[in-house]
N, C-alpha and C positions, 0 to 999 in steps of 0.2 A: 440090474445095474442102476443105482442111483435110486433104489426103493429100499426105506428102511419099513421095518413092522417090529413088533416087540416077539419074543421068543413067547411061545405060547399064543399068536392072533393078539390080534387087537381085542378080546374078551382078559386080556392081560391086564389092560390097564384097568379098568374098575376094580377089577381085583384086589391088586396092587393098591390103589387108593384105601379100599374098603380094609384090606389089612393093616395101612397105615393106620386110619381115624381109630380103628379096634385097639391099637398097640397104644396110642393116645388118648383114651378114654373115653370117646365119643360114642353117644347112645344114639340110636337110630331105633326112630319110631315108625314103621312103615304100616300102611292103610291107615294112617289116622286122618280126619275131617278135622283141619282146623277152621274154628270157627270166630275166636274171638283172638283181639291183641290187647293187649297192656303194656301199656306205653309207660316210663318211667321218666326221669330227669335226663337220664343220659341215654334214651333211648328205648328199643323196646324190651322191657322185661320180660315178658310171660307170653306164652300163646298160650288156647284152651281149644279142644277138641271138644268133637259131637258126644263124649260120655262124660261127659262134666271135670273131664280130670286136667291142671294146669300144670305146664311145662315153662321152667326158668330152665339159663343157659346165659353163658358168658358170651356163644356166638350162637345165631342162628343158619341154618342152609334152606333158600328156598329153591324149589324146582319150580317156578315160575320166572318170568320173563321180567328187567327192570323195571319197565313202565310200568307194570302193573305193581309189584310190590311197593313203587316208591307212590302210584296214587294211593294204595291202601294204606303207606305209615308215614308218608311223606320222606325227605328229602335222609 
């Protein structure tokens, strides 16, 4: 009483996102080491991983914490 959960557990909702992003075109690079930024006019361009290969993107997703993204590219 007075507890909601999603049908399916709470392992629902990642799901559920991850079949959004897919339905919207979004690539997901999993185990890559990024290692470099490239910063542009209007913000960051590119990232670059530990196998030389660079990634452009209209938006970027980090799994790290703000403070930290925003000393690595600033504000």
């Amino acid at each position: 009483e007075g507890v909601f959960y999603p049908k399916g557990g709470v392992r629902a909702i990642p799901e559920a996102f991850k079949k959004l992003a897919d339905e919207l075109g979004v690539q997901f690079v999993p185990d890559t080491e990024v290692v470099g930024f490239d910063r542009g006019s209007n913000g960051l361009s590119s990232v670059s991983d530990a196998r030389g290969n660079r990634f452009s993107a209209d938006r970027y997703v980090f799994n790290w914490d703000r403070v930290s993204v925003e000393k690595w590219l600033g504000r």
